[in-house]
Backbone as a printed PyTorch tensor [residue, N CA C, xyz], in Angstrom:
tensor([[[  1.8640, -24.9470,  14.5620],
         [  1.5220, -25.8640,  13.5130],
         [  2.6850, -25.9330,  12.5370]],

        [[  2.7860, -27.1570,  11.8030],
         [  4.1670, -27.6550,  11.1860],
         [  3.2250, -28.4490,   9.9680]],

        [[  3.9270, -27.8230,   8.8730],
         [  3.4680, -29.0080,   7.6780],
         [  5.2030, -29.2860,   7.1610]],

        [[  5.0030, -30.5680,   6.5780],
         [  5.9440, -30.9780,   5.9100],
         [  5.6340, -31.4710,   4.9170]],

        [[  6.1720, -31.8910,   3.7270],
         [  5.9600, -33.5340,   2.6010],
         [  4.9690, -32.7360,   2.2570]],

        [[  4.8230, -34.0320,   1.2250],
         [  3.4530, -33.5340,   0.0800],
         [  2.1340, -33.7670,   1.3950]],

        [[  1.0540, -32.9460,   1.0830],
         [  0.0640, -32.8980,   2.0040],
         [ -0.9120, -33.9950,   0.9990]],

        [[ -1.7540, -33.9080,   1.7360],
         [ -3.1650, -35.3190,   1.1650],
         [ -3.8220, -33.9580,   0.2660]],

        [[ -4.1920, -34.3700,  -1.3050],
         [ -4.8370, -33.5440,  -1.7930],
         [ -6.5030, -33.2780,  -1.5640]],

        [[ -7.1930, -33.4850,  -0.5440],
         [ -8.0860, -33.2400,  -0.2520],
         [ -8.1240, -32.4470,   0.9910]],

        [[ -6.9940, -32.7810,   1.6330],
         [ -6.7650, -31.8580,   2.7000],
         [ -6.1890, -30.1960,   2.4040]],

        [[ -5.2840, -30.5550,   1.4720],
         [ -4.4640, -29.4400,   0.6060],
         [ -5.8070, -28.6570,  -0.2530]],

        [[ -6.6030, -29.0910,  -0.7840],
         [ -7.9170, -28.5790,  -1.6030],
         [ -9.4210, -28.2020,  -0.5480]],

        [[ -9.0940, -28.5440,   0.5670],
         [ -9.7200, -27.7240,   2.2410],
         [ -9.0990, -26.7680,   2.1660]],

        [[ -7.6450, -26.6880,   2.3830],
         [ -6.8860, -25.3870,   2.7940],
         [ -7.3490, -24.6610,   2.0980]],

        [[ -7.1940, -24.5580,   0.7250],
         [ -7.7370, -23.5950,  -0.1750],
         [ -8.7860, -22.9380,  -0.3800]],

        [[ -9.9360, -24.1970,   0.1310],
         [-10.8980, -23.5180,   0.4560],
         [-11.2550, -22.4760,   1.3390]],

        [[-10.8330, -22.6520,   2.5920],
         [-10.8110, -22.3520,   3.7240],
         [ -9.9180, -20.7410,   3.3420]],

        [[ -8.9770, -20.5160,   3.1010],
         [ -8.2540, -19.9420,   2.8560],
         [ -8.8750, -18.5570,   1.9680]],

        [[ -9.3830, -19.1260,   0.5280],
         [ -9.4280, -18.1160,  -0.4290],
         [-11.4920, -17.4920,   0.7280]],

        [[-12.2000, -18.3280,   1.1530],
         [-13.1800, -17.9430,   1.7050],
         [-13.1430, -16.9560,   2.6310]],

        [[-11.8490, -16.8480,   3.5680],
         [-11.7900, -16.3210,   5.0600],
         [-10.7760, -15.0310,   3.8860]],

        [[-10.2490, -15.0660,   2.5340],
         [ -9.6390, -13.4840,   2.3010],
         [-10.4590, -12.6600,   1.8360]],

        [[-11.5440, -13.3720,   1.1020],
         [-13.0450, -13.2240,   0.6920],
         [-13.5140, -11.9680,   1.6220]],

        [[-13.8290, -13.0200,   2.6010],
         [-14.2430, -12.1500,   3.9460],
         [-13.6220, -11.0490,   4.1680]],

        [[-12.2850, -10.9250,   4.2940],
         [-11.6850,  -9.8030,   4.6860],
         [-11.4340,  -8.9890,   3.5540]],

        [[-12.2390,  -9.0780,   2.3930],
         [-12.1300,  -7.9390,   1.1630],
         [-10.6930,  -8.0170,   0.8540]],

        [[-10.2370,  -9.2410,   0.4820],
         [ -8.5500,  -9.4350,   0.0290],
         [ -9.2360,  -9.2410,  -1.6860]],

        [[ -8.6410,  -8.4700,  -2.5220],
         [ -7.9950,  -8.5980,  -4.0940],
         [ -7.8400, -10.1050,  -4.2250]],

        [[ -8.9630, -10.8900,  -4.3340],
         [ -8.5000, -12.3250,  -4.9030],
         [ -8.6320, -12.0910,  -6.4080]],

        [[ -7.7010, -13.0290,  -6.7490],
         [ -8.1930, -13.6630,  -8.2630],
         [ -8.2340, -12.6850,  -9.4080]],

        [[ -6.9990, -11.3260,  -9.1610],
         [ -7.1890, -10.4030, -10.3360],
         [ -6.0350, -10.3370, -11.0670]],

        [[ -6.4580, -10.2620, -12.6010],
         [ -5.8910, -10.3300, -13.4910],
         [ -5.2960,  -9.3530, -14.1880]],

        [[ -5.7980,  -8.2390, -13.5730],
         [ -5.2300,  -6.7500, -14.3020],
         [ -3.6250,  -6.3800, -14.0220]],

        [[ -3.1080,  -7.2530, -13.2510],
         [ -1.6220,  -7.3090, -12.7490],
         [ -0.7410,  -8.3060, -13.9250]],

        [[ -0.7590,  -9.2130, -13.1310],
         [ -0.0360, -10.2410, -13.4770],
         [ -0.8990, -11.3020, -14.9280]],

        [[ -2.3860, -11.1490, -15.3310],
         [ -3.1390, -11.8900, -16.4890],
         [ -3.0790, -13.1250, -15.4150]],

        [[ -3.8790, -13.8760, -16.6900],
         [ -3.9050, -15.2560, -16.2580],
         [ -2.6870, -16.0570, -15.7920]],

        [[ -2.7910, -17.0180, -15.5310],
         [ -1.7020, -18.0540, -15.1160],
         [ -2.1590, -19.1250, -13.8660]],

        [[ -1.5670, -20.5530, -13.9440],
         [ -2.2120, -21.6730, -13.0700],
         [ -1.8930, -20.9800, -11.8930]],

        [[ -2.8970, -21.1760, -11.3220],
         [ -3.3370, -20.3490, -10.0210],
         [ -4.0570, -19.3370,  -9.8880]],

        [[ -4.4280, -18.5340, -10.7020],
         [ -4.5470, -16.9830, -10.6500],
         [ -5.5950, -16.9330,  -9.4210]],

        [[ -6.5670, -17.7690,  -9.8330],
         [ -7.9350, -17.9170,  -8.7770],
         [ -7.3650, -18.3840,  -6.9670]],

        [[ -6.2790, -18.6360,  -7.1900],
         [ -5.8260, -18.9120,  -5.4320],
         [ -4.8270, -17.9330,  -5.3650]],

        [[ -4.8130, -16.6590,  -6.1310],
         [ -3.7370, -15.5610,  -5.4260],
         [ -4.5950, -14.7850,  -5.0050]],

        [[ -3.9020, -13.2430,  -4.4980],
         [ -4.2140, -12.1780,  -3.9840],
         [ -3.3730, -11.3260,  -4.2270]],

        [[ -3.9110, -10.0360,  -4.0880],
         [ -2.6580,  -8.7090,  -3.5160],
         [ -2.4130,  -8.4260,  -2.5910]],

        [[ -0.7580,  -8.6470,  -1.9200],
         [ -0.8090,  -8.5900,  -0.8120],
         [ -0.4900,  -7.5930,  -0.4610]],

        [[ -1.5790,  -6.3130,  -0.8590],
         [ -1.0600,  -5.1080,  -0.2980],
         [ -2.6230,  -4.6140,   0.1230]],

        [[ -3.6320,  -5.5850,  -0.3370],
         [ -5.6850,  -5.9440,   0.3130],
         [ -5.1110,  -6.6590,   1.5370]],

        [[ -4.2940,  -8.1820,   2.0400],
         [ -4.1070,  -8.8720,   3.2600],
         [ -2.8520,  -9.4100,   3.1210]],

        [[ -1.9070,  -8.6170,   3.7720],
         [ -0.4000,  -9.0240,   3.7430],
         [  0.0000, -10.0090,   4.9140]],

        [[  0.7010, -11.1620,   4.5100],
         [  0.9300, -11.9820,   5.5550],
         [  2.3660, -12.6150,   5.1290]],

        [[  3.1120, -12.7520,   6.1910],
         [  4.7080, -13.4210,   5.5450],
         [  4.6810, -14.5580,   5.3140]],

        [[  3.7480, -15.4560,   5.5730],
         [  4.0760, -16.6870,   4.9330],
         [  2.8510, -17.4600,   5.0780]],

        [[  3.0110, -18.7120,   4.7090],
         [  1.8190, -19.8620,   4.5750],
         [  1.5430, -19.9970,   5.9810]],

        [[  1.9340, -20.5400,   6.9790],
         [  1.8500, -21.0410,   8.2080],
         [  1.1960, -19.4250,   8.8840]],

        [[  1.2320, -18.0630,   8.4910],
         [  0.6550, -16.9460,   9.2190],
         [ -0.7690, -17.0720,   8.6440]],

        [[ -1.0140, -17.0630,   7.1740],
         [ -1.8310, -17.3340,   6.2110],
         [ -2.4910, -18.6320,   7.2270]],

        [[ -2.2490, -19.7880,   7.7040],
         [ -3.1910, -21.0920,   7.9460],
         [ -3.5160, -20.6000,   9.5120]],

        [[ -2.3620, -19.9320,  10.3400],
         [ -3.0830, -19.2870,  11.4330],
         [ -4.5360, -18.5510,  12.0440]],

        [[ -4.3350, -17.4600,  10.9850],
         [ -5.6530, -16.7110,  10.4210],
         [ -6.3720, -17.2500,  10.4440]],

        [[ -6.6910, -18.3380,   9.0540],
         [ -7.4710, -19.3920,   9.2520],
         [ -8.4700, -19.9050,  10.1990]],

        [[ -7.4620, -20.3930,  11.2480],
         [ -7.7430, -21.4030,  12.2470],
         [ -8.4310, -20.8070,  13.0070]],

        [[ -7.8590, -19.1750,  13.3280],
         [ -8.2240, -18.5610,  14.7210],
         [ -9.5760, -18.0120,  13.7940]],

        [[-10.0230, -17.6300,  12.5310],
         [-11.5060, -17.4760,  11.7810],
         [-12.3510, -18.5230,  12.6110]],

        [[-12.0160, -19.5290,  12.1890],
         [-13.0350, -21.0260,  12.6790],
         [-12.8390, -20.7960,  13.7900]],

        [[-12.1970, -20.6780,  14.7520],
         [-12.4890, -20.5650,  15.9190],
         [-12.7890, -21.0950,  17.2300]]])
């Protein structure tokens, strides 16, 4: 899988969904503030030392192979 360009923001606001749900699942550190505080995004990060992955495209893999 290959993304390029700006993505469709409804498709881009799936990913996220999809995404922060399936780290959910796997007991990922979403969304904490005792590190880094607030900031735009905080609610779509993690620690990646709960689900470490090198990049976006390993991150949308995961994903995919969840759904199944």
């Amino acid at each position: 899988m290959e993304l390029r360009g700006p993505m469709d923001g409804d498709l881009a606001r799936q990913w996220e969904t999809d995404i922060l749900r399936m780290l959910r699942k796997k007991n990922a550190e979403v969304g904490t503030t005792e590190i880094a505080g607030k900031f735009t995004g905080f609610s779509e990060s993690w620690m990646k030392e709960s689900f470490p992955v090198n990049s976006l495209k390993e991150l949308m893999e995961i994903v995919r192979a969840e759904e199944g």
